[in-house]
C-alpha positions in Angstrom: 6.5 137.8 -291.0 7.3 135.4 -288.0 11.1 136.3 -288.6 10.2 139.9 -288.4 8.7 139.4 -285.1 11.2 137.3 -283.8 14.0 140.1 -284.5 11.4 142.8 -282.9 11.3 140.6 -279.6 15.1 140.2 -279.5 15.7 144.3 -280.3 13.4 145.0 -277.3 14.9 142.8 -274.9 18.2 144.2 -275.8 17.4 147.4 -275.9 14.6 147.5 -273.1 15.6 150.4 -270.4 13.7 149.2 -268.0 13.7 145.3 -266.6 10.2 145.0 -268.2 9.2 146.1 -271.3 5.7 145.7 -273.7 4.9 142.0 -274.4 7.0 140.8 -271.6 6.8 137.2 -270.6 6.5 136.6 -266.7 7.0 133.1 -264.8 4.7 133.1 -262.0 6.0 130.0 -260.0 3.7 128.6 -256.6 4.9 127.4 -253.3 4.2 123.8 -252.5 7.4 122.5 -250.8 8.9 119.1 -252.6 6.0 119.3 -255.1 7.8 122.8 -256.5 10.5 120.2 -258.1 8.1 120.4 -261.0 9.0 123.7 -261.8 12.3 122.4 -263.2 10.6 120.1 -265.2 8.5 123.7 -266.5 11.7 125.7 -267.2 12.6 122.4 -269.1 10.3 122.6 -271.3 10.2 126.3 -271.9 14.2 126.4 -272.7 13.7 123.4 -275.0 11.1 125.3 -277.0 13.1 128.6 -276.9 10.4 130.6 -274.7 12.2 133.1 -273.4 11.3 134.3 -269.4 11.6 138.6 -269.0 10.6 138.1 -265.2 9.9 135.6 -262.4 7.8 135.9 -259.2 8.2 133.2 -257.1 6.5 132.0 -253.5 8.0 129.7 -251.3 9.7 127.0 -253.2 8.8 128.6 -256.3 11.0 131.6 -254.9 13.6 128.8 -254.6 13.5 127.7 -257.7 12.5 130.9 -259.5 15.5 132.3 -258.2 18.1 130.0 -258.9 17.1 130.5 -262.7 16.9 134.3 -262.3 20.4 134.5 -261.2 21.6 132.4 -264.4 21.1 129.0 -263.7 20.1 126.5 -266.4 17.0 123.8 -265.7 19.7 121.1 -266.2 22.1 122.9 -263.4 19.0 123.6 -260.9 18.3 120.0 -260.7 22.0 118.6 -260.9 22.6 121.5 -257.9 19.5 120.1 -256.1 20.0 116.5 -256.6 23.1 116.8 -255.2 22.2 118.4 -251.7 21.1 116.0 -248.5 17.5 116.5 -248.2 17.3 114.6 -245.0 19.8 116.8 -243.6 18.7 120.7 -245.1 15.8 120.8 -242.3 18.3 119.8 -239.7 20.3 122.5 -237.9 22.5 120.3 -236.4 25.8 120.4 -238.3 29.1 118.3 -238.4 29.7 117.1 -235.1 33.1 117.4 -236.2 33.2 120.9 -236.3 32.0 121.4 -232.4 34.7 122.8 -229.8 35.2 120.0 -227.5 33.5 121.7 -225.2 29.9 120.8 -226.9 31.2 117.8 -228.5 31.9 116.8 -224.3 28.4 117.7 -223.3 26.9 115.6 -226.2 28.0 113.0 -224.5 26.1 113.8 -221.3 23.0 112.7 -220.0 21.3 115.9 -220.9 18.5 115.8 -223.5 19.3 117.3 -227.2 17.2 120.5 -226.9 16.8 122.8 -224.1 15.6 126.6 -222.6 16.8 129.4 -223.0 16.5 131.8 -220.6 15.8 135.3 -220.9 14.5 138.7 -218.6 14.0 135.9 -216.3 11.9 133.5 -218.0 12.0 130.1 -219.7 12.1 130.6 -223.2 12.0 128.4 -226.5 13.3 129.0 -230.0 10.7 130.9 -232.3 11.2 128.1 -235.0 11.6 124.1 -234.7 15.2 124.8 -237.0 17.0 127.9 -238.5 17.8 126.7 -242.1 21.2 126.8 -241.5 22.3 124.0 -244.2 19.5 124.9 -246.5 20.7 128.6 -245.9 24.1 127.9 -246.1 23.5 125.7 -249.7 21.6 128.4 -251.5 24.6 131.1 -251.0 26.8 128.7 -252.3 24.3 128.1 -255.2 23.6 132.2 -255.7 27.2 132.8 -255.2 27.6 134.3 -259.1 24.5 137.0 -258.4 25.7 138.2 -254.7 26.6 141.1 -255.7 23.4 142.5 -257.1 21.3 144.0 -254.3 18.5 145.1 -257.3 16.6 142.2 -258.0 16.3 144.3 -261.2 19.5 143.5 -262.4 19.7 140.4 -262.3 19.8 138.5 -265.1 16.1 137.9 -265.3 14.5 140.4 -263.0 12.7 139.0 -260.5 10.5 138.9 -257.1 10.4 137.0 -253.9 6.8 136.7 -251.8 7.3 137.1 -248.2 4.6 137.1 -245.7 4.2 140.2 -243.0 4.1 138.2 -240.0 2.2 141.5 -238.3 -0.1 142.3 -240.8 -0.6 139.2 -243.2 -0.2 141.2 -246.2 1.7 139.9 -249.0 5.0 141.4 -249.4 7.1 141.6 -253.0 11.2 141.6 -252.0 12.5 143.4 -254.8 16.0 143.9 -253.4 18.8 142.9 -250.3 20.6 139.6 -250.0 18.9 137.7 -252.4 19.1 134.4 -250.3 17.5 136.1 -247.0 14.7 137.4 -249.5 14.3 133.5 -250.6 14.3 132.4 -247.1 11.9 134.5 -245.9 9.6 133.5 -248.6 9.9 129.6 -247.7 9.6 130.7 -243.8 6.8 128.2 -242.9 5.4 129.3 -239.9 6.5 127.5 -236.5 8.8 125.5 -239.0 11.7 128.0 -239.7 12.4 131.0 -238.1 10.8 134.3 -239.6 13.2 136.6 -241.4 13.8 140.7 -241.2 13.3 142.5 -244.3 13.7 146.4 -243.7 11.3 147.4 -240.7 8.6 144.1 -241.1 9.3 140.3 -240.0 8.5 137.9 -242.9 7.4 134.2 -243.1 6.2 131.9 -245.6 4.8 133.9 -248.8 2.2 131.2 -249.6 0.0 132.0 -246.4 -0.7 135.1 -247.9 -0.8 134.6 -251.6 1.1 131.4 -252.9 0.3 131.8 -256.8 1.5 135.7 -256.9 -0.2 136.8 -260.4 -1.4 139.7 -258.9 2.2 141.0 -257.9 3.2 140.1 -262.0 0.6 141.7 -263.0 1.1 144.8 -260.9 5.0 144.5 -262.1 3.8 145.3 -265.7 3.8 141.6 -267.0 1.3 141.5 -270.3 1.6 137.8 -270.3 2.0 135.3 -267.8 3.1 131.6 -267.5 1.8 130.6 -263.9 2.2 127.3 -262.6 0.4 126.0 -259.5 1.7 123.2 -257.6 -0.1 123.9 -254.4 -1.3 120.9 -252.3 -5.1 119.6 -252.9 -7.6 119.1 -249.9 -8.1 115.7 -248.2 -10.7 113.4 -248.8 -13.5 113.7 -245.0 -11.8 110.0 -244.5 -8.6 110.9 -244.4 -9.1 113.3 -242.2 -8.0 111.6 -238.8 -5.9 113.1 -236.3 -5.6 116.9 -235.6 -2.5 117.1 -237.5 -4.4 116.3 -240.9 -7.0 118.6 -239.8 -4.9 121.5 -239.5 -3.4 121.0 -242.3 -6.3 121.0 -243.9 -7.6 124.1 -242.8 -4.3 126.2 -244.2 -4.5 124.2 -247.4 -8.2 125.4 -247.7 -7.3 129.2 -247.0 -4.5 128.9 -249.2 -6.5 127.5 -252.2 -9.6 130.2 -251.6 -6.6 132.8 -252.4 -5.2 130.9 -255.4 -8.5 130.5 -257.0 -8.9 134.3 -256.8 -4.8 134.6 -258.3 -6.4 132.3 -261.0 -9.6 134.5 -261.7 -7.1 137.1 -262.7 -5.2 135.0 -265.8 -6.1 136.7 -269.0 -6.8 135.1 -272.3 -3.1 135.3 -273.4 -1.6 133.9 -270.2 -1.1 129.9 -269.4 -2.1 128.5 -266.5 0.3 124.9 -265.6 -1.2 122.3 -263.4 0.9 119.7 -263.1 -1.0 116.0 -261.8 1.1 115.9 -259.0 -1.3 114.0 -257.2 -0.7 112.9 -253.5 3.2 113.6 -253.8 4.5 114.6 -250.5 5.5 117.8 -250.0 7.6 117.0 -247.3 9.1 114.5 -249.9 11.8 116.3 -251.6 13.8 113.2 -253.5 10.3 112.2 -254.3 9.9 115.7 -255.7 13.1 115.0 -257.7 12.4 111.6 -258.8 8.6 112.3 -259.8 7.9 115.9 -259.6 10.2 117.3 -262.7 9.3 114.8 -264.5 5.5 115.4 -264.2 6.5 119.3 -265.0 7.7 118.5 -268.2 4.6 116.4 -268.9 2.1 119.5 -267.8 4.1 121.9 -269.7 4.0 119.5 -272.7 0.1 119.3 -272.6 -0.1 123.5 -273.1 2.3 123.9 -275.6 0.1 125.3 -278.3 -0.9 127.8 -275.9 3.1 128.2 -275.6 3.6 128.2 -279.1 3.0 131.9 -279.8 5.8 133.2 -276.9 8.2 131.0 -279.0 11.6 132.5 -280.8 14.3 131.5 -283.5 17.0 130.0 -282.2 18.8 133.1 -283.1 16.7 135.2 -280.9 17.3 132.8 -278.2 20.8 133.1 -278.3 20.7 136.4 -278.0 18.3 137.2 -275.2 20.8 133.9 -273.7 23.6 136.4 -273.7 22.1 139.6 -273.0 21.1 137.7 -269.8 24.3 136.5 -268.7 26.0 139.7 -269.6 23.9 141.1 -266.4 26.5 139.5 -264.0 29.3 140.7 -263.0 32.0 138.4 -262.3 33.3 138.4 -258.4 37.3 139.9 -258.3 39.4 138.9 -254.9 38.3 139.8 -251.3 39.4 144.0 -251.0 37.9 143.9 -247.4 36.6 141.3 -244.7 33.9 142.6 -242.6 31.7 141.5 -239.5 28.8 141.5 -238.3 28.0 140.3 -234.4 25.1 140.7 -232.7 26.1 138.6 -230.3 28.2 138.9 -226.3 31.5 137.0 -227.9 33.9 138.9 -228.6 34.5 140.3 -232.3 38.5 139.2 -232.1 38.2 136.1 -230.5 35.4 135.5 -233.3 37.6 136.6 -236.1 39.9 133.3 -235.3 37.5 131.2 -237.0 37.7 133.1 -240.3 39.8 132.1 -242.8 39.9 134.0 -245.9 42.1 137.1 -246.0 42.1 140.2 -248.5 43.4 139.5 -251.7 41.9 136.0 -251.8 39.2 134.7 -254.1 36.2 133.7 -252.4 35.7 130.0 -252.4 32.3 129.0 -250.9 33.5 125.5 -249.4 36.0 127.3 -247.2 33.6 129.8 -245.9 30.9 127.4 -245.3 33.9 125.4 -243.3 34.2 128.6 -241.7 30.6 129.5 -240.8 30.6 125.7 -239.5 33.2 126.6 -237.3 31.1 129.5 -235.6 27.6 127.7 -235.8 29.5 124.9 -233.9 30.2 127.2 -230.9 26.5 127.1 -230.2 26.7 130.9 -229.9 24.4 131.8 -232.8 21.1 131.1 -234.3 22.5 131.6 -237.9 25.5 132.3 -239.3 26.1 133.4 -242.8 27.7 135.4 -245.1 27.5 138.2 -247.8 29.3 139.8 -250.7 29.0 143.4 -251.4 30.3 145.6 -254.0 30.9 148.8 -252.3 31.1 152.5 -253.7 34.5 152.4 -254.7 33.8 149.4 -256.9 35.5 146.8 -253.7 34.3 143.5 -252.7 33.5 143.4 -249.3 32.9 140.1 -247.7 31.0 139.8 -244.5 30.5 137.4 -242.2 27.6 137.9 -240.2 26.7 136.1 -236.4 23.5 136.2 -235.5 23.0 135.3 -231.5 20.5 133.5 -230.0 17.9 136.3 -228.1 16.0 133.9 -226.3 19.1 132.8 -224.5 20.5 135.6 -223.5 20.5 134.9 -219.7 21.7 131.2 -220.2 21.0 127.9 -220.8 18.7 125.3 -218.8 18.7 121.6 -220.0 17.5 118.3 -218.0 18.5 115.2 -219.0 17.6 111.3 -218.0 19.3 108.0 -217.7 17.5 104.8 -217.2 18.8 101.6 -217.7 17.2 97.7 -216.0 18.4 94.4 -216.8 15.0 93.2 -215.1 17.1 91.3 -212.6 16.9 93.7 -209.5 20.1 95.7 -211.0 19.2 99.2 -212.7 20.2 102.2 -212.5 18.5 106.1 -213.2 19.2 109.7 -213.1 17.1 112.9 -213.3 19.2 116.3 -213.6 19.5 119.7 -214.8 22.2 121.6 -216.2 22.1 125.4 -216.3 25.3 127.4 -218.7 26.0 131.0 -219.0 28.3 131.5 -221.8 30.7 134.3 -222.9 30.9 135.6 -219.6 33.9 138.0 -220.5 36.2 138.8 -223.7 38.2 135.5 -223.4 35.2 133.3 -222.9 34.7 132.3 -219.8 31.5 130.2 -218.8 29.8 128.8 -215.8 27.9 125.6 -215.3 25.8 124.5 -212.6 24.3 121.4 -212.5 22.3 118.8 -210.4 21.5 115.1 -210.3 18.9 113.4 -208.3 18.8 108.7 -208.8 21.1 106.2 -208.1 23.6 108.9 -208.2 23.0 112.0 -206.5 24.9 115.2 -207.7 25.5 119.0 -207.3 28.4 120.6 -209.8 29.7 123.9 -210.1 32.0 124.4 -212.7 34.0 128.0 -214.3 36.0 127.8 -217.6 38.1 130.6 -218.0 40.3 130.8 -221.6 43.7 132.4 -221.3 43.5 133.5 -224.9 41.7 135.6 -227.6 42.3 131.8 -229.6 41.1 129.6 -226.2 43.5 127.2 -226.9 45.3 127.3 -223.0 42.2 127.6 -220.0 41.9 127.2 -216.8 38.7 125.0 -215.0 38.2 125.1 -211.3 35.0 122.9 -210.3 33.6 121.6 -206.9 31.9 118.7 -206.9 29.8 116.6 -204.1 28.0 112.9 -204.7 26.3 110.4 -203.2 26.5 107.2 -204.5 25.5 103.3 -203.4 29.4 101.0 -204.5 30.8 97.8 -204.1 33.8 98.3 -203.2 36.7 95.8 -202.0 39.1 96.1 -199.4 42.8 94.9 -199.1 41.8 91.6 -198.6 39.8 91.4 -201.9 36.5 91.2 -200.1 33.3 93.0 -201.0 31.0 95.2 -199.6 28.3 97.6 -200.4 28.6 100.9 -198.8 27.4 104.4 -199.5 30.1 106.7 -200.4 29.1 110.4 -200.4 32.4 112.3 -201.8 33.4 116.2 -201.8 36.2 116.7 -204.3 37.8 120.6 -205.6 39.6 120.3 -208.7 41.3 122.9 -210.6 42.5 122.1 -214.5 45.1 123.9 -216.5 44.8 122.9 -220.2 45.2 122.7 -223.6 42.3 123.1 -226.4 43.4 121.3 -229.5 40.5 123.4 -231.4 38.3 121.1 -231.9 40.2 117.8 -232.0 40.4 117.7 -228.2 42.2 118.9 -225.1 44.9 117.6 -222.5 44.8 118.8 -219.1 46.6 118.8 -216.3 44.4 118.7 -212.8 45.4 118.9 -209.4 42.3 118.1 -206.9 41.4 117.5 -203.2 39.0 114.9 -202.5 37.2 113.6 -199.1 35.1 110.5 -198.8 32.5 109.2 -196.1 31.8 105.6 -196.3 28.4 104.3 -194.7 28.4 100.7 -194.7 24.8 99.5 -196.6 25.0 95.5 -196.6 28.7 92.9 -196.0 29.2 89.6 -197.4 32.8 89.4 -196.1 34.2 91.3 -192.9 35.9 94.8 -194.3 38.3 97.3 -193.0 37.5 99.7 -195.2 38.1 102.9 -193.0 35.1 105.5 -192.4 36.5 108.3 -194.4 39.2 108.9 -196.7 41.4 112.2 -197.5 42.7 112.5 -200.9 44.7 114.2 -203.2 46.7 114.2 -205.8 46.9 115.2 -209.7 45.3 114.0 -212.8 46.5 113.8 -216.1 44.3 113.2 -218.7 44.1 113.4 -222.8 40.9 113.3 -224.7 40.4 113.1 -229.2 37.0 112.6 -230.3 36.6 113.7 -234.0 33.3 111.5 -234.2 30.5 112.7 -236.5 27.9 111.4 -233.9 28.2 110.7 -229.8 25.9 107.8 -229.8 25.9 105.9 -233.1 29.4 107.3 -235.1 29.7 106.5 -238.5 33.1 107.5 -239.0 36.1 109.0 -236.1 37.8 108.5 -233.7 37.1 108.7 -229.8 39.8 108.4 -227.3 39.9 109.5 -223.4 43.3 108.4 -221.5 43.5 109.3 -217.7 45.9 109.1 -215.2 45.3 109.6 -211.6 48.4 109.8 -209.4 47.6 109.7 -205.5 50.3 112.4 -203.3 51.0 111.8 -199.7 50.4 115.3 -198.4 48.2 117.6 -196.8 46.8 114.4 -194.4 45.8 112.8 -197.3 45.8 108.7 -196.4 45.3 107.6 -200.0 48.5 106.3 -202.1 48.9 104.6 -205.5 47.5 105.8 -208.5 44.8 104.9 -211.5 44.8 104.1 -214.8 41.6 104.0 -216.8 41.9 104.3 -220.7 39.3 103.9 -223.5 38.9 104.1 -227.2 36.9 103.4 -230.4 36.8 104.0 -233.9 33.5 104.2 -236.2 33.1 103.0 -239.7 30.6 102.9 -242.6 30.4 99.9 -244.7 27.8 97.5 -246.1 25.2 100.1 -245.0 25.6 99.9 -241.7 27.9 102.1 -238.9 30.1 99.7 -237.7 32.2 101.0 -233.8 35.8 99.2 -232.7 35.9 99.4 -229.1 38.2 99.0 -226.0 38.7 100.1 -222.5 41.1 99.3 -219.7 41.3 100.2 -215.7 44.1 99.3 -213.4 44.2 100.2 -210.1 47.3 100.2 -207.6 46.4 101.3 -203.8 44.1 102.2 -201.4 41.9 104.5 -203.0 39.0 102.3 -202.4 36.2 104.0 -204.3 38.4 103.7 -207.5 36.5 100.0 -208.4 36.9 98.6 -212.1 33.2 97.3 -213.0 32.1 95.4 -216.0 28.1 94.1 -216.5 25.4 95.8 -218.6 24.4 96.7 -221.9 28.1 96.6 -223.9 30.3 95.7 -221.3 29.5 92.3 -221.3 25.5 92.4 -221.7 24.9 89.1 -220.8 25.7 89.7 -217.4 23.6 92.3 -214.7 24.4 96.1 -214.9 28.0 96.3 -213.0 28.0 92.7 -211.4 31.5 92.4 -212.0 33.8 93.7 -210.1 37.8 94.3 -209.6 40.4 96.5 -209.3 41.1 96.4 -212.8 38.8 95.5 -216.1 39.3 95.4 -219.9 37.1 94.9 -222.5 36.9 94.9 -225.8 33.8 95.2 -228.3 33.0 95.1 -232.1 28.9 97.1 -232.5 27.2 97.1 -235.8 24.1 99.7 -236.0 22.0 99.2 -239.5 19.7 101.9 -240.2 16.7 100.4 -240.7 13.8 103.3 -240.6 12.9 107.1 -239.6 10.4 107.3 -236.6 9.3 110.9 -237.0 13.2 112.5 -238.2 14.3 109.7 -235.7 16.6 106.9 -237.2 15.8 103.4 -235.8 18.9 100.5 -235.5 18.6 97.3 -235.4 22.4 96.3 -234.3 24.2 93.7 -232.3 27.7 93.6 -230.5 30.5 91.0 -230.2 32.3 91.6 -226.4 34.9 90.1 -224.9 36.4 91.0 -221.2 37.5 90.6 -217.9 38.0 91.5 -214.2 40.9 91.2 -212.0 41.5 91.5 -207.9 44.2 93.4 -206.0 47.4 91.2 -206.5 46.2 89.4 -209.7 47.7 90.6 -213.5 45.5 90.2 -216.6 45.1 86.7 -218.0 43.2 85.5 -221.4 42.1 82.4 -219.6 40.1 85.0 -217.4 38.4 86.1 -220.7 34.7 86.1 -221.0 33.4 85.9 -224.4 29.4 87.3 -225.2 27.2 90.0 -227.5 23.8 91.2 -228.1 21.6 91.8 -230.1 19.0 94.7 -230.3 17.0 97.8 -231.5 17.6 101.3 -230.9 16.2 104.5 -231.5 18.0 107.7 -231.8 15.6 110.5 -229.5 16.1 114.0 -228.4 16.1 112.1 -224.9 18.5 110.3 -225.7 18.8 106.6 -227.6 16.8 104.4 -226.1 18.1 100.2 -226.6 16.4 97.7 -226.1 17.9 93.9 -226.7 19.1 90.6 -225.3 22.9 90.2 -223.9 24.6 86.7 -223.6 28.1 85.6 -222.8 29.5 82.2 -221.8 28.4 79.6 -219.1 25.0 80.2 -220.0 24.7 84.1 -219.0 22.0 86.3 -220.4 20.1 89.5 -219.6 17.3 91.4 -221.2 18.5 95.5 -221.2 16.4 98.3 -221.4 18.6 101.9 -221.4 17.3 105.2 -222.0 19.4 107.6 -222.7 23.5 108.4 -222.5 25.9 106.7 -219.5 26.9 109.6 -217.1 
């Protein structure tokens, strides 16, 4: 008798016309963020015991999960796929450094803050989410690859649904076709967290705010017996209920479970309800989820198998509905066509540069995600993603699709702070803003204005015009005026402090080595006014100086991170040559050179370091200055001074904790250095040996360190520093 049944079951799923037929079995998996991992340790159990699934409806991460194993996945290959990802990096939309034109890879090494405004119809504006989803995005195409072109949810090979949230109504929304990995995102949109998704004509978040344990939508579907399992968060004991954050949180979870217990009220006598005792595992927690929550599936599902025992088949059976399932895909043939999709002001061709794979190539999902790195890392684009289609004509279309950034339509505004105190009487600070306008024409062209008010005061202007649809050759004429309090030394080698307030027009002709760097070329006119502050030695430093003459200067930085690198390389060379025309009175030239290269070993980052400047005339304001936090931090910020420096350093950075998503150091530095006057040549008997030691903490200000510097004949200085040297 059971072997008649069994062979019944496997004729109707074979022969069904329709994705769900009588007696259909439908997995009915919950949101719950990292606590969904135990709905790997569910589909476990269930392919162990040969239960076979005809449907899935999935919230949330049980739309994750739920749709990895609709599209053909395995339990085993879910969690190897998922085990393998970065958890601490999904939730960051920051990408590879390394994959930023220098243009942003040069600003993240300003003073300005990480996040900014945007600025639209004439208003400040802010993101609508804290992140996009770009890795997480980006890791679940690569994952749904096999199923991408299926645009019925239908046909895949377990049919299944996704449970979005209408962000205008608050009604519960089943995705039952489109690009299946917008449809998961959409359901995992937690509100304020990730950015709501379009889905036809109605903006979607997080399905779980409107019904996170979806029997309802199964049941509806035409499901006669369901497999639910809730992994939804519990409500907080009154004591732990502390700070408004917990409270909250409390609230949703309450509003949430009212709905679920109603989703529950609606399981039959045939269906099986799985509640795994996830206790207080984090949801934010997601290699906790791995390490605890699958395993804890497996036990729930365990504990209701004789419930289960009457949805089980021969293994026969199994192998059959197995292969009927995976006969549903469709294997991908080569790219017949390469399409785009921009919504935003950069130009389509100049876009099209950063794709790599041609018609007649296979699609391989590591070079397009290289690709789609490329274009995040313009900064253009709130997302940037790709599809595969199967058109009319049977062709597979790929599509790369660029979505901009609305709010900042009208530019950018970012401020930015420095601060850094030895607690000695020598510090230094800076307040600023920066405002950018980007793709100003076809070639890409961009303006930025910015101002400085501290110890240095500043006003920049700034145009960047490429040549080229590729932007490799560009032109960059700036104005520039500060004010600044220096030490400077005359002919004589004596010191004194004066204020120097500088107007200087330069005009750059250069060289983008996409993304590795850029050499320029860059004549400039310069005029100084020197007020004299405070002498220790007479001076005949003159009043005010004309200058000009060309620089030439070569940058590399291929550094995964501006402040604390774990691997690359960072060098800047520039040479300044002085001219003796247009009534300039300044002659001789500049050299200042600097370079480092980061490493990651015995858990720590680890940063080679060195720097020179020589200086050869009268340009006086052209001073070589060593003193403050690594450049010999046992002496007061830029107490040493010559007309030419070197130093080198060796900084170790251990990561020793997360402060809210904010990795704290604990680190230390070995320096050594010196100075030399007009007339004198380095000399290693003029070395000065010190270090440090200190914490720092990585903030969207900046880092902020704070340590204790020392170096010989008995030097040392506590450092405070906020934020990035200008």
């Amino acid at each position: 008798m059971r072997t008649r049944l069994s062979t019944l079951l496997a004729l109707s799923l074979l022969c069904a016309s329709g994705p769900i037929a009588a007696h259909d079995t439908c997995l009915v998996l919950s949101g719950g963020g990292a606590r969904g991992m135990a709905h790997i340790g569910v589909i476990k159990v269930l392919e162990r015991e040969r239960i076979p699934v005809d449907c899935i409806v999935g919230t949330s991460m049980g739309a994750v999960v739920g749709s990895l194993y609709a599209s053909g996945m395995t339990a085993a290959e879910i969690e190897s796929g998922l085990r393998a990802l970065d958890w601490n990096a999904m939730f960051v939309d920051r990408i590879d450094r390394r994959t930023f034109t220098h243009r942003r890879k040069d600003e993240d090494r300003s003073f300005l803050a990480k996040g900014g405004f945007g600025l639209r119809d004439g208003k400040l504006t802010v993101p609508p989410s804290v992140f996009e989803g770009q890795r997480l995005a980006v890791a679940l195409r690569a994952a749904l690859l096999p199923s991408a072109n299926i645009p019925r949810f239908d046909d895949l090979p377990i049919p299944y649904r996704a449970i979005g949230t209408d962000l205008e109504t608050g009604d519960a929304v089943a995705m039952d076709h489109g690009d299946l990995v917008n449809a998961v995102r959409a359901s995992m949109a937690v509100p304020g967290a990730l950015a709501p998704v379009s889905y036809e004509e109605r903006s979607l978040v997080d399905g779980g705010m409107s019904m996170n344990l979806p029997v309802e939508i199964a049941q509806g579907w035409g499901a006669k017996r369901i497999i639910a399992v809730d992994i939804g968060a519990t409500l907080k004991k009154r004591e732990q209920l502390t700070d408004p954050f917990s409270i909250t949180d409390q609230m949703v979870t309450a509003l949430m479970l009212k709905e679920t217990k109603r989703q529950r009220e609606r399981l039959g006598t045939g269906d099986v309800l799985i509640i795994p005792e996830l206790g207080d595992l984090s949801s934010a927690d997601f290699t906790a989820g791995l390490d605890q929550g699958v395993a804890l599936g497996e036990q729930a599902t365990v504990a209701v198998l004789p419930q289960l025992q009457a949805m089980r088949v021969s293994p026969e059976v199994y192998a059959r509905w197995r292969e009927a399932r995976m006969a549903r895909l469709t294997p991908i043939g080569p790219v017949d066509r390469v399409e785009l999709v921009n919504t935003s002001t950069m130009d389509d061709e100049a876009l099209r540069t950063y794709l790599s794979t041609q018609p007649g190539e296979t699609i391989d999902p590591k070079t397009i995600e290289n690709d789609l790195s490329r274009l995040y890392g313009l900064g253009e684009f709130s997302r940037a993603y790709y599809t595969v289609d199967t058109d009319e004509d049977g062709k597979t279309v790929l599509t790369y699709v660029a979505r901009s950034r609305r709010w900042e339509e009208d530019g950018t505004l970012k401020f930015g702070i420095f601060l850094q105190d030895d607690f000695e009487g020598h510090g230094d600070y800076q307040i600023g803003a920066r405002y950018g306008k980007r793709e100003l024409n076809r070639f890409g062209g961009d303006l930025l204005l910015e101002a400085r008010l501290g110890d240095r005061n500043r006003a920049f202007a700034q145009w960047n015009q490429p040549l080229d649809m590729q932007r490799n050759v560009f032109v960059r004429p700036s104005l520039e005026w500060n004010g600044e309090n220096e030490t400077l030394i005359d002919d004589d080698n004596d010191t004194a402090d004066y204020r120097d307030s500088r107007w200087e027009a330069r005009a750059a002709l250069g060289l983008n080595l996409r993304g590795w760097g850029e050499i320029a070329i860059t004549p400039f006119l310069r005029r100084n006014h020197f007020d004299l502050r405070s002498q220790s030695l007479s001076s005949d430093i003159p009043r005010t100086s004309t200058s000009n003459g060309i620089d030439a200067e070569f940058t590399l930085d291929t550094q995964d991170d501006a402040e604390f690198p774990g691997h690359g390389w960072y060098v800047q060379a520039r040479h300044t040559r002085y001219l003796s025309m247009l009534d300039a009175d300044t002659e001789g030239f500049t050299s200042r050179a600097k370079a480092s290269y980061a490493f990651t070993a015995w858990g720590g980052r680890w940063q080679f370091g060195a720097q020179a400047q020589d200086h050869r005339g009268n340009a006086y304001e052209d001073v070589a200055q060593l003193g403050g936090p690594f450049r010999l931090s046992g002496y007061g910020i830029d107490t040493l001074h010559g007309t030419g420096s070197a130093l080198g350093t060796l900084q170790f950075n251990y990561p020793l904790a997360q402060l809210l998503q904010y990795p704290l150091f604990v680190g230390g530095s070995v320096e050594a250095g010196q100075i030399w006057q007009r007339g004198q040549t380095p000399s290693f008997e003029r070395t000065v040996f010190g270090g440090s030691i200190y914490t720092a903490l990585d903030t969207p200000l900046g880092p902020i360190y704070f340590g204790l510097g020392l170096a010989e004949n008995g030097q040392e200085a506590v450092f405070l520093r906020l934020g990035q040297p200008y």
